[in-house]
PQR file of N, CA, C, O and H, with PARSE charges and radii, in Angstrom:
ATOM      1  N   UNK A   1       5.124 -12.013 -30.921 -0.4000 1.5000
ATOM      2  CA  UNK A   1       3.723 -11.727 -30.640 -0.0000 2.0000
ATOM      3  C   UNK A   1       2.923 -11.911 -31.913  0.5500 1.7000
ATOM      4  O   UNK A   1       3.345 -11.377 -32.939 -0.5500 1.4000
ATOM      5  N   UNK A   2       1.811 -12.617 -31.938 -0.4000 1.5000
ATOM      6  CA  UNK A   2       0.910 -12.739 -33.050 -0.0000 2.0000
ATOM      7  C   UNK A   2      -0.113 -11.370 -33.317  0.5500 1.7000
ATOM      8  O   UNK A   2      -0.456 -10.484 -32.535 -0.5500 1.4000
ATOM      9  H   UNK A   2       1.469 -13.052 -31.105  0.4000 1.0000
ATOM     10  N   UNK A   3      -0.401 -11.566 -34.573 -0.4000 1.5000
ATOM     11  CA  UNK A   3      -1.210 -10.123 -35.322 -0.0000 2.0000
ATOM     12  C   UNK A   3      -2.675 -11.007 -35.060  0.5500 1.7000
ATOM     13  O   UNK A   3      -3.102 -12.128 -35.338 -0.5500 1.4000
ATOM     14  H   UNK A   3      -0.123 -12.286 -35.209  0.4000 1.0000
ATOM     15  N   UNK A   4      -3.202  -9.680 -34.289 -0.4000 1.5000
ATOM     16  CA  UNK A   4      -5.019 -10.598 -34.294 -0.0000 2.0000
ATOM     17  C   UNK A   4      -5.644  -9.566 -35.162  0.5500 1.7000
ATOM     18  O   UNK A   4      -5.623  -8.336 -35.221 -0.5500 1.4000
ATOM     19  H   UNK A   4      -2.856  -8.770 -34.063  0.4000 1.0000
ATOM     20  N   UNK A   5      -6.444 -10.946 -36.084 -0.4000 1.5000
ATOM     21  CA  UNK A   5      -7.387 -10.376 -37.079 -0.0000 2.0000
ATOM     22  C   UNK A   5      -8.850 -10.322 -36.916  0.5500 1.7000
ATOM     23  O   UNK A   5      -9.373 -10.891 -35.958 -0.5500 1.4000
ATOM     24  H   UNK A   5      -6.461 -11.945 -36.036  0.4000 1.0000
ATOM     25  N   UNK A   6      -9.395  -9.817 -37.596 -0.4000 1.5000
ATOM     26  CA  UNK A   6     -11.290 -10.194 -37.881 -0.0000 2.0000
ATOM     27  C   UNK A   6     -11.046 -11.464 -38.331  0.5500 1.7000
ATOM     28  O   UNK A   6      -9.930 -11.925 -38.573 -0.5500 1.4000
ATOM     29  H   UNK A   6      -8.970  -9.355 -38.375  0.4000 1.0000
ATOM     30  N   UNK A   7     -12.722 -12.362 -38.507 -0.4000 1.5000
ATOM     31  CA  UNK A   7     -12.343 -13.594 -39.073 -0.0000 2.0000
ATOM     32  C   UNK A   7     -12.150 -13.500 -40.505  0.5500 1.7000
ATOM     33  O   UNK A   7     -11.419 -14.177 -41.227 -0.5500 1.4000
ATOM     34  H   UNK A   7     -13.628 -11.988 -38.310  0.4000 1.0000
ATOM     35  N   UNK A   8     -12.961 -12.504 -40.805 -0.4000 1.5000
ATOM     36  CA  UNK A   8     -12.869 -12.184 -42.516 -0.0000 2.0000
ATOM     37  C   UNK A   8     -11.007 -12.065 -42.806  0.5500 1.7000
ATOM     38  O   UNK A   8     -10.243 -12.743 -43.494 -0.5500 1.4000
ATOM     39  H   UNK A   8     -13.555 -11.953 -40.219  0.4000 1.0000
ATOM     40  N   UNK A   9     -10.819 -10.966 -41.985 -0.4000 1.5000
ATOM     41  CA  UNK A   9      -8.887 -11.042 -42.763 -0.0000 2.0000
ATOM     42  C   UNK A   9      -8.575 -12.131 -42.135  0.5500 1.7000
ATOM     43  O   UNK A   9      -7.391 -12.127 -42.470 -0.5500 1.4000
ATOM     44  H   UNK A   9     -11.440 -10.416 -41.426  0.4000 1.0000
ATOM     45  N   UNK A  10      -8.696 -13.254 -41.361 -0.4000 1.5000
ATOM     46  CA  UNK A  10      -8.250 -13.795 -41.436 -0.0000 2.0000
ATOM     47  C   UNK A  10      -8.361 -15.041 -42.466  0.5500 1.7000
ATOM     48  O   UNK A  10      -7.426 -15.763 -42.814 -0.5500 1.4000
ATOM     49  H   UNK A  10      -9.658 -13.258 -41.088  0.4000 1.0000
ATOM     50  N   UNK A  11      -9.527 -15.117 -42.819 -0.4000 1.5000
ATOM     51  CA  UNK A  11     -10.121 -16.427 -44.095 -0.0000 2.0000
ATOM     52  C   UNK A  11      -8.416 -15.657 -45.532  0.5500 1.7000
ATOM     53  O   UNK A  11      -7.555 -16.169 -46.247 -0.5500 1.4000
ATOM     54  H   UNK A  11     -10.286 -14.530 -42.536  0.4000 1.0000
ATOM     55  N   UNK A  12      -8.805 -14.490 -45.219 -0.4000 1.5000
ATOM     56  CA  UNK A  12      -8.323 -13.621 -46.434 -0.0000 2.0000
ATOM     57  C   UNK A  12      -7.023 -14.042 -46.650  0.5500 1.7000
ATOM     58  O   UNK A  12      -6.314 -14.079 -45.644 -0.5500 1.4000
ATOM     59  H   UNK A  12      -9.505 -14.074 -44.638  0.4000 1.0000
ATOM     60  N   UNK A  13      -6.363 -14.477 -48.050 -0.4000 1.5000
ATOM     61  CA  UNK A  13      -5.529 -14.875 -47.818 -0.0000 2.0000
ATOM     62  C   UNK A  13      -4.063 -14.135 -48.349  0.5500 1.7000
ATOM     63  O   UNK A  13      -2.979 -14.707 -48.237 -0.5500 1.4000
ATOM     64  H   UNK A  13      -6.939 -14.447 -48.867  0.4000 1.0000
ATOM     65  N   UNK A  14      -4.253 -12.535 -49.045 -0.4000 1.5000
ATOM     66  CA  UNK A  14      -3.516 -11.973 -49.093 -0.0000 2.0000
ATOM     67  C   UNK A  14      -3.144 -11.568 -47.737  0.5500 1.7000
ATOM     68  O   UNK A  14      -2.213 -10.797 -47.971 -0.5500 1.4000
ATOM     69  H   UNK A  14      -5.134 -12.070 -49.135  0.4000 1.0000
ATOM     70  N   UNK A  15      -3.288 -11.603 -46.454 -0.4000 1.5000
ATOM     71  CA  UNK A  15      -3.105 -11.517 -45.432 -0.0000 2.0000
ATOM     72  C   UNK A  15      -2.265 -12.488 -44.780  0.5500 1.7000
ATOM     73  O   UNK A  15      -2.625 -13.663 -44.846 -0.5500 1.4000
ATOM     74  H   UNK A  15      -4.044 -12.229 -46.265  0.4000 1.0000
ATOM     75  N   UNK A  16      -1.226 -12.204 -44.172 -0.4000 1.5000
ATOM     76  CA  UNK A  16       0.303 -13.153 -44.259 -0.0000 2.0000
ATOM     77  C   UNK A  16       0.479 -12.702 -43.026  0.5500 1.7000
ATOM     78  O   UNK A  16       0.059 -11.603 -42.662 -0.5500 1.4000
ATOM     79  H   UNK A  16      -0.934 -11.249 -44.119  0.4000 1.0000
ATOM     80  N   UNK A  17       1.320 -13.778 -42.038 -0.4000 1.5000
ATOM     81  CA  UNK A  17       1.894 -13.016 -41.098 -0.0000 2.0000
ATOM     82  C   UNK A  17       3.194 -14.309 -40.997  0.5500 1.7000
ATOM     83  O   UNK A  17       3.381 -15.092 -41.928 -0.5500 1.4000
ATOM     84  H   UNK A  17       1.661 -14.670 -42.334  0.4000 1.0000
ATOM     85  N   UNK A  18       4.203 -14.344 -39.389 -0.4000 1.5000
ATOM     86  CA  UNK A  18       5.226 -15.078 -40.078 -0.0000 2.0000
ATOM     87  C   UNK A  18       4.680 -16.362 -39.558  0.5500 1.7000
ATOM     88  O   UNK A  18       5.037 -17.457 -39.992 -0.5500 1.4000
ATOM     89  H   UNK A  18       4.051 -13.708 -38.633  0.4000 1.0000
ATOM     90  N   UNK A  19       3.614 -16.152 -38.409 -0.4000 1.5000
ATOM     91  CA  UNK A  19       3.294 -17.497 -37.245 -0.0000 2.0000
ATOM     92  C   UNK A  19       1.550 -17.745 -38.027  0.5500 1.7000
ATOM     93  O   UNK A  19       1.044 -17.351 -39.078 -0.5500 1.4000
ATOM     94  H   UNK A  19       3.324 -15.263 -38.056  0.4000 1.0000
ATOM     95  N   UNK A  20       1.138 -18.460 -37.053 -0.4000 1.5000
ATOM     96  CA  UNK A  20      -0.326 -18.650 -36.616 -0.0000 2.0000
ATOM     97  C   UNK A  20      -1.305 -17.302 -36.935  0.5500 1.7000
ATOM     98  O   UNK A  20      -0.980 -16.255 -36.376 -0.5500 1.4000
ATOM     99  H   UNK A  20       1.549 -18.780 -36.200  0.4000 1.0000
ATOM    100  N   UNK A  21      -2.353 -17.300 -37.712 -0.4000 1.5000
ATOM    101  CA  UNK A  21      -3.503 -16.325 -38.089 -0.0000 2.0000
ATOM    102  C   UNK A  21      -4.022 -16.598 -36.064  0.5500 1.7000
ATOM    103  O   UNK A  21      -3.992 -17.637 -35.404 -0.5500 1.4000
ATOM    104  H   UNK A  21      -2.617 -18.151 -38.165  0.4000 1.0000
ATOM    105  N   UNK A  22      -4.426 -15.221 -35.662 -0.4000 1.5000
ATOM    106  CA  UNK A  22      -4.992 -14.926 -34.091 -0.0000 2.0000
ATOM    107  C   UNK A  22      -6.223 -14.406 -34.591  0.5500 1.7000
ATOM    108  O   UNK A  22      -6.361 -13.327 -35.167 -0.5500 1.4000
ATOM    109  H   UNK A  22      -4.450 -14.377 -36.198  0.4000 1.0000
ATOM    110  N   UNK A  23      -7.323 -15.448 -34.272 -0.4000 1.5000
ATOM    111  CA  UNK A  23      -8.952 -14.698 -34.505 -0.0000 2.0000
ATOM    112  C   UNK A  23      -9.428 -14.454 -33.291  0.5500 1.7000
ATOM    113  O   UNK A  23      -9.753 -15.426 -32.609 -0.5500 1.4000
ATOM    114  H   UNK A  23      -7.211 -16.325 -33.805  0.4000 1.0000
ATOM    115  N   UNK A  24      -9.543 -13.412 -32.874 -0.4000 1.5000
ATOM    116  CA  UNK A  24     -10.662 -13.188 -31.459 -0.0000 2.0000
ATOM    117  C   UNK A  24     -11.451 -13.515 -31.373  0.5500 1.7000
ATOM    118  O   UNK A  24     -12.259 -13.393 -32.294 -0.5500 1.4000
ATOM    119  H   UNK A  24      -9.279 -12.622 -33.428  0.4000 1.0000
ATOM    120  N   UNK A  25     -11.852 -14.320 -29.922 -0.4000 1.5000
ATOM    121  CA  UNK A  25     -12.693 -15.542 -29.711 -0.0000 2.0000
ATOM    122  C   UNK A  25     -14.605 -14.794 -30.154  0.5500 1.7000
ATOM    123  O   UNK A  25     -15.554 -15.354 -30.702 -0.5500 1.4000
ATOM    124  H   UNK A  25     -11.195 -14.419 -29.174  0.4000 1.0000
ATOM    125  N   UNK A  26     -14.478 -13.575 -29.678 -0.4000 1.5000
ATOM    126  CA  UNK A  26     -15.496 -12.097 -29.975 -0.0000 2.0000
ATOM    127  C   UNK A  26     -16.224 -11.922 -31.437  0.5500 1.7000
ATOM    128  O   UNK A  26     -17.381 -11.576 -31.675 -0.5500 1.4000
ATOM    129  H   UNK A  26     -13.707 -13.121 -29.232  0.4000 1.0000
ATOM    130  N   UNK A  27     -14.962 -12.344 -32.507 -0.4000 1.5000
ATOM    131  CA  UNK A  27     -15.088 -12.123 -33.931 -0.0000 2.0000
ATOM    132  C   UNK A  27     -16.355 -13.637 -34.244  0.5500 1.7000
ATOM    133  O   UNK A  27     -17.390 -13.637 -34.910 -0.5500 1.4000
ATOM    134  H   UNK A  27     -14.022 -12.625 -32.313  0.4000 1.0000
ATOM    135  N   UNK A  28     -15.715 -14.737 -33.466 -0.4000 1.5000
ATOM    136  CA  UNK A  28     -16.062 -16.043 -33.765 -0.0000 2.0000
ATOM    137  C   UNK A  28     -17.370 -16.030 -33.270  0.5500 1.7000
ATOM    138  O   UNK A  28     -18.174 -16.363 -34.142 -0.5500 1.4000
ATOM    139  H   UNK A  28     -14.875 -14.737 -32.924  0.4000 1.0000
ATOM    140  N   UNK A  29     -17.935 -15.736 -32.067 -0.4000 1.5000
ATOM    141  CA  UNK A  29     -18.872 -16.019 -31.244 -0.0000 2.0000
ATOM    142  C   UNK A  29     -19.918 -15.025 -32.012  0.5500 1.7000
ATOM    143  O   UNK A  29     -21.029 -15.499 -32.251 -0.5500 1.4000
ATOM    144  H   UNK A  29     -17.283 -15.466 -31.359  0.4000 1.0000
ATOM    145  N   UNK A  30     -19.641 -13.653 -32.424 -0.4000 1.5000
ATOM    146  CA  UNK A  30     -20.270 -12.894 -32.140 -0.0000 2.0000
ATOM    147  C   UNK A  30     -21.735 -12.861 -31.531  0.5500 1.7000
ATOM    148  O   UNK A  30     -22.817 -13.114 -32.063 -0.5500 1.4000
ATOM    149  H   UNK A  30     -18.739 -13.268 -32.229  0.4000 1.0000
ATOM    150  N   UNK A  31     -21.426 -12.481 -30.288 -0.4000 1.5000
ATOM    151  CA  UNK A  31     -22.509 -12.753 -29.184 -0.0000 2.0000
ATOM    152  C   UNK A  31     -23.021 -13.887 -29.162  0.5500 1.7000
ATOM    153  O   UNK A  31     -24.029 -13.728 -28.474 -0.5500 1.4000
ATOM    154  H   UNK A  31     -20.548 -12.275 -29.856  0.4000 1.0000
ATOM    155  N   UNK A  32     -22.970 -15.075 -29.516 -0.4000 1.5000
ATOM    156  CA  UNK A  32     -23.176 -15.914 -29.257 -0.0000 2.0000
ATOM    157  C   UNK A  32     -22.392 -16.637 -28.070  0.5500 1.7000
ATOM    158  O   UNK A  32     -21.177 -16.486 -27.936 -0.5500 1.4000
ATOM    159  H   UNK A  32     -22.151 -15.203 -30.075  0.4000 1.0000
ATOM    160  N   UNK A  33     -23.149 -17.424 -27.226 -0.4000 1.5000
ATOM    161  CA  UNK A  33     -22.116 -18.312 -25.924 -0.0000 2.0000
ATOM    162  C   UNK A  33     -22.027 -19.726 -26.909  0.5500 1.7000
ATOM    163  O   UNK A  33     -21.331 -20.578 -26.358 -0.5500 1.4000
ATOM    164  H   UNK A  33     -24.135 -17.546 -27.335  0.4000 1.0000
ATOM    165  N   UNK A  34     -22.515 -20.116 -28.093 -0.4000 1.5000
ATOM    166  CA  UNK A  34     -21.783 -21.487 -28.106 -0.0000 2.0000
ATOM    167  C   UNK A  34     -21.679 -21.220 -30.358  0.5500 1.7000
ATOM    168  O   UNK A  34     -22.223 -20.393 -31.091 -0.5500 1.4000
ATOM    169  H   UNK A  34     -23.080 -19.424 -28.540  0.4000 1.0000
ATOM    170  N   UNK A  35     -20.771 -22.331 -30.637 -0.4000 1.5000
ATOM    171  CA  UNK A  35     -20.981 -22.270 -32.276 -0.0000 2.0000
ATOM    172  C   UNK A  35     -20.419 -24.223 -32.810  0.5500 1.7000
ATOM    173  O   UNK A  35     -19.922 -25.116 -32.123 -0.5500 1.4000
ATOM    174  H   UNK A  35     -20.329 -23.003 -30.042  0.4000 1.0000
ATOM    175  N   UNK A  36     -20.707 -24.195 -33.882 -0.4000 1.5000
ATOM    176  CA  UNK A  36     -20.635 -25.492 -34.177 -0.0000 2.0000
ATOM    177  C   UNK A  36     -19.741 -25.062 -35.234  0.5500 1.7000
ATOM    178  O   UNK A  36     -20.061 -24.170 -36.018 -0.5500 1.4000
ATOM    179  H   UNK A  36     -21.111 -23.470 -34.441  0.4000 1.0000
ATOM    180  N   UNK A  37     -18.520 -25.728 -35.285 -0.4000 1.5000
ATOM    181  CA  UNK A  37     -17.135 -25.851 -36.135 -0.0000 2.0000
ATOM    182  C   UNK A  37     -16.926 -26.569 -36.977  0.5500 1.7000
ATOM    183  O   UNK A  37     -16.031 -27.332 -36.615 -0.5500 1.4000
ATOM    184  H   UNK A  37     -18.260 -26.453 -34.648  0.4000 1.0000
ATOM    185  N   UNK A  38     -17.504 -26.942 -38.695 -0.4000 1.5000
ATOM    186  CA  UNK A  38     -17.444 -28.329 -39.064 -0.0000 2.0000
ATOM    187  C   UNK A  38     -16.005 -28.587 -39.413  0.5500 1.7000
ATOM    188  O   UNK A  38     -15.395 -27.531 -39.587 -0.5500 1.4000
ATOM    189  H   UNK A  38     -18.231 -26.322 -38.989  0.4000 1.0000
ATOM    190  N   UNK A  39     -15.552 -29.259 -39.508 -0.4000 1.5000
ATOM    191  CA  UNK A  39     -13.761 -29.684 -39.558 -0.0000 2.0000
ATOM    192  C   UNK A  39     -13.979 -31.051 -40.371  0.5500 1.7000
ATOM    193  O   UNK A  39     -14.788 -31.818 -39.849 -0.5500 1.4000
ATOM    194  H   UNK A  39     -16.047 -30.116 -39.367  0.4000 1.0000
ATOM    195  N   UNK A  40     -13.392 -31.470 -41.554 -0.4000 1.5000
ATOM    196  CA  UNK A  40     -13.656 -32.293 -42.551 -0.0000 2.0000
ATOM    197  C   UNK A  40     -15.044 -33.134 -42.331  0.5500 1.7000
ATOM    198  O   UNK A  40     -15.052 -34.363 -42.261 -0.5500 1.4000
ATOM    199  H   UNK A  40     -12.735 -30.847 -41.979  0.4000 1.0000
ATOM    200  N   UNK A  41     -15.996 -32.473 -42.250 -0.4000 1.5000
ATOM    201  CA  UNK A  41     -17.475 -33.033 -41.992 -0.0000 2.0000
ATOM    202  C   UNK A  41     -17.642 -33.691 -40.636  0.5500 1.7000
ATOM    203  O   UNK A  41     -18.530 -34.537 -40.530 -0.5500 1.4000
ATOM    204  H   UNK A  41     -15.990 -31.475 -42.306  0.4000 1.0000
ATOM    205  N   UNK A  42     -16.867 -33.389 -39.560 -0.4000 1.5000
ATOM    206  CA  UNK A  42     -17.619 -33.412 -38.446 -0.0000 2.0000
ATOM    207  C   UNK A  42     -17.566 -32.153 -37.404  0.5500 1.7000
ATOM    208  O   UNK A  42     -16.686 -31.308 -37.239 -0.5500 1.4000
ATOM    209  H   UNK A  42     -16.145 -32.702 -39.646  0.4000 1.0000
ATOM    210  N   UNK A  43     -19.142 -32.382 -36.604 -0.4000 1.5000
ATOM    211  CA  UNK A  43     -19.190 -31.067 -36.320 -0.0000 2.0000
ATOM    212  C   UNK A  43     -18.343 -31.095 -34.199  0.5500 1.7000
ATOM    213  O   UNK A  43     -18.021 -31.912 -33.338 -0.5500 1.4000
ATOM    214  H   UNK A  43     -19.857 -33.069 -36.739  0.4000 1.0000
ATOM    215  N   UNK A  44     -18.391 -29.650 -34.417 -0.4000 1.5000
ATOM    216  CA  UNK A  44     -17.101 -29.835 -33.126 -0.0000 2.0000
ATOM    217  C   UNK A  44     -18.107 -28.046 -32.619  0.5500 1.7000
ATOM    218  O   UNK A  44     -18.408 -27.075 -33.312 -0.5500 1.4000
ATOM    219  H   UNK A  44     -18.653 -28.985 -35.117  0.4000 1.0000
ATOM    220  N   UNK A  45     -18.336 -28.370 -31.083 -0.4000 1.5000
ATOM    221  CA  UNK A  45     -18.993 -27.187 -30.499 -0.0000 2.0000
ATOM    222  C   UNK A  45     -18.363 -26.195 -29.792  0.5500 1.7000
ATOM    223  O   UNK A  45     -18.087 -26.542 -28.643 -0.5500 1.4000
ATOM    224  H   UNK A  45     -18.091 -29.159 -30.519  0.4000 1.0000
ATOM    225  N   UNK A  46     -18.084 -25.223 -30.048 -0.4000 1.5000
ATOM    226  CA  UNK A  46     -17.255 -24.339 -29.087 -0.0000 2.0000
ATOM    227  C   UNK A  46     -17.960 -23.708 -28.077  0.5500 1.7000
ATOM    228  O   UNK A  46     -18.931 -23.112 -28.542 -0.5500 1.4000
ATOM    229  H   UNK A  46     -18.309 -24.941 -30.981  0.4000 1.0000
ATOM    230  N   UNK A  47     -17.880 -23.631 -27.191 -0.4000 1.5000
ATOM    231  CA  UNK A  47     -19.254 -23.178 -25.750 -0.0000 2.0000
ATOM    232  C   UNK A  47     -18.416 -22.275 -24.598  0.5500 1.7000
ATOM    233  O   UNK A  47     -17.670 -22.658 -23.697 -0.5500 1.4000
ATOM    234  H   UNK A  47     -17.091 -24.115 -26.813  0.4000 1.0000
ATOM    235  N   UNK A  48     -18.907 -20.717 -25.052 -0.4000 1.5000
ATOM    236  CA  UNK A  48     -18.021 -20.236 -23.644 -0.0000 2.0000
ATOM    237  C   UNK A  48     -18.951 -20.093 -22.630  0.5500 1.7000
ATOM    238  O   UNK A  48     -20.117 -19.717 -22.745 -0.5500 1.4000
ATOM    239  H   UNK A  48     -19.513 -20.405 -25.784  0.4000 1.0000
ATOM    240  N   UNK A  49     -18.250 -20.479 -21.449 -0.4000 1.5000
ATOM    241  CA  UNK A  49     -18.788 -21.020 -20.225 -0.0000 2.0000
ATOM    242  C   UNK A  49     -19.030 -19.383 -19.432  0.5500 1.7000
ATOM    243  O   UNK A  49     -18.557 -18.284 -19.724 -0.5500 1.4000
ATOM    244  H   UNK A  49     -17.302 -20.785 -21.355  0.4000 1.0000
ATOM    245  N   UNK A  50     -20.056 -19.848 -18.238 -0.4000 1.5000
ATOM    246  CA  UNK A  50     -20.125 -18.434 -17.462 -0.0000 2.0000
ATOM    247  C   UNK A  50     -18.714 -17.838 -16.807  0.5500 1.7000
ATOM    248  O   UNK A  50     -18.538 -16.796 -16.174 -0.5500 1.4000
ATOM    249  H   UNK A  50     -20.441 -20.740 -18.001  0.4000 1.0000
ATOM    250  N   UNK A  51     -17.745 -18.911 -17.202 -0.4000 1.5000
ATOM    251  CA  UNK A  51     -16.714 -18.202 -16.277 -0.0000 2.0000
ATOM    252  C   UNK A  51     -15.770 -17.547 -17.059  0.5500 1.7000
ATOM    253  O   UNK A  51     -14.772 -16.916 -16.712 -0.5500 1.4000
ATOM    254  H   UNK A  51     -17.887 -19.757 -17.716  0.4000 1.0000
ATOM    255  N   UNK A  52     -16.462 -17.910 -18.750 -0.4000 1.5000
ATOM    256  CA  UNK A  52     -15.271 -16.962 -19.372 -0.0000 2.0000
ATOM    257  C   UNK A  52     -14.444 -17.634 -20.094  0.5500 1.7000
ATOM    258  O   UNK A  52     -13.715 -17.136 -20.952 -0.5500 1.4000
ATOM    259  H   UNK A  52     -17.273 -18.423 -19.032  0.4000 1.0000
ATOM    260  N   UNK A  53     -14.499 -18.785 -19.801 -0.4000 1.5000
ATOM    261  CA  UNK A  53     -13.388 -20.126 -20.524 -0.0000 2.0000
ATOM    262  C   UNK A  53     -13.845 -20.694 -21.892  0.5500 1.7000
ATOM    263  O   UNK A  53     -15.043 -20.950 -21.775 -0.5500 1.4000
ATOM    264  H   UNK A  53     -15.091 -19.189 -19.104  0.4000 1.0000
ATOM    265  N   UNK A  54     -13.496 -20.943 -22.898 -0.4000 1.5000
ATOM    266  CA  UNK A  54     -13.937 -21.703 -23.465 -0.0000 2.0000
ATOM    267  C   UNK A  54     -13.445 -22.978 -23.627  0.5500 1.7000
ATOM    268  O   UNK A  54     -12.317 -23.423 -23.414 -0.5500 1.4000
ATOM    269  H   UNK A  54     -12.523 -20.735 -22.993  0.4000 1.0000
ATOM    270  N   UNK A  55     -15.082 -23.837 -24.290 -0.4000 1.5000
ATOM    271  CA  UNK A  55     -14.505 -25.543 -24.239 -0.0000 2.0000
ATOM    272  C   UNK A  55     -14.903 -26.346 -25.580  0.5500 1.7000
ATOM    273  O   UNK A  55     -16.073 -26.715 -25.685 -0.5500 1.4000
ATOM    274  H   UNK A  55     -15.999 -23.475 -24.463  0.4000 1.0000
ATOM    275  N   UNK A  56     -14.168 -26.577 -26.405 -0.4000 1.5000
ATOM    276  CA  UNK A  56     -14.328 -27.155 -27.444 -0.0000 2.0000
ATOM    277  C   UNK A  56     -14.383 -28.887 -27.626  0.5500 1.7000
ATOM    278  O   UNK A  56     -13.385 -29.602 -27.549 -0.5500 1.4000
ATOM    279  H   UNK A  56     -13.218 -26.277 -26.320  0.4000 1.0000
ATOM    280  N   UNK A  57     -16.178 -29.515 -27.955 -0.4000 1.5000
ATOM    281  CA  UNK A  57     -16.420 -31.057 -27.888 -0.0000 2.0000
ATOM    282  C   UNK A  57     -16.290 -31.239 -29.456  0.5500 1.7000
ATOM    283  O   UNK A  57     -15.990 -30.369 -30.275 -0.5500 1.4000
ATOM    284  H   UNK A  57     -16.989 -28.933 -28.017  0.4000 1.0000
ATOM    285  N   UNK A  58     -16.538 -32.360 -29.647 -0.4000 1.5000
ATOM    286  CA  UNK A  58     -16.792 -33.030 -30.661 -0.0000 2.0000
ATOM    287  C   UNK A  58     -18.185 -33.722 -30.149  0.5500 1.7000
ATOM    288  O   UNK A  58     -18.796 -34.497 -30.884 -0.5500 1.4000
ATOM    289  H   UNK A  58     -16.782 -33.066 -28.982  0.4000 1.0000
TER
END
């Protein structure tokens, strides 16, 4: 089972676990329904939908 963090402990990098850092989608959004992700300079939109799902474009 993975350890879910804030996004802050998770940036943090004395913070170790043995798998994958788990950020809650909640921490990311905060209240927001959509966010823009830049990933080596391009931007990528994360948009949660009314049903609860989220969908990540480029």
């Amino acid at each position: 089972m993975h350890d879910t963090f804030s996004a802050a402990e998770a940036l943090d990098p004395s913070v170790s676990g043995s798998g994958p850092r788990v950020i809650a989608s909640e921490d990311l959004l905060r209240g927001a329904r959509e966010i823009i992700i830049r990933h080596v300079g391009e931007d990528y939109r994360l948009r949660l939908t009314r049903a609860g799902k989220l969908i990540l474009n480029k």
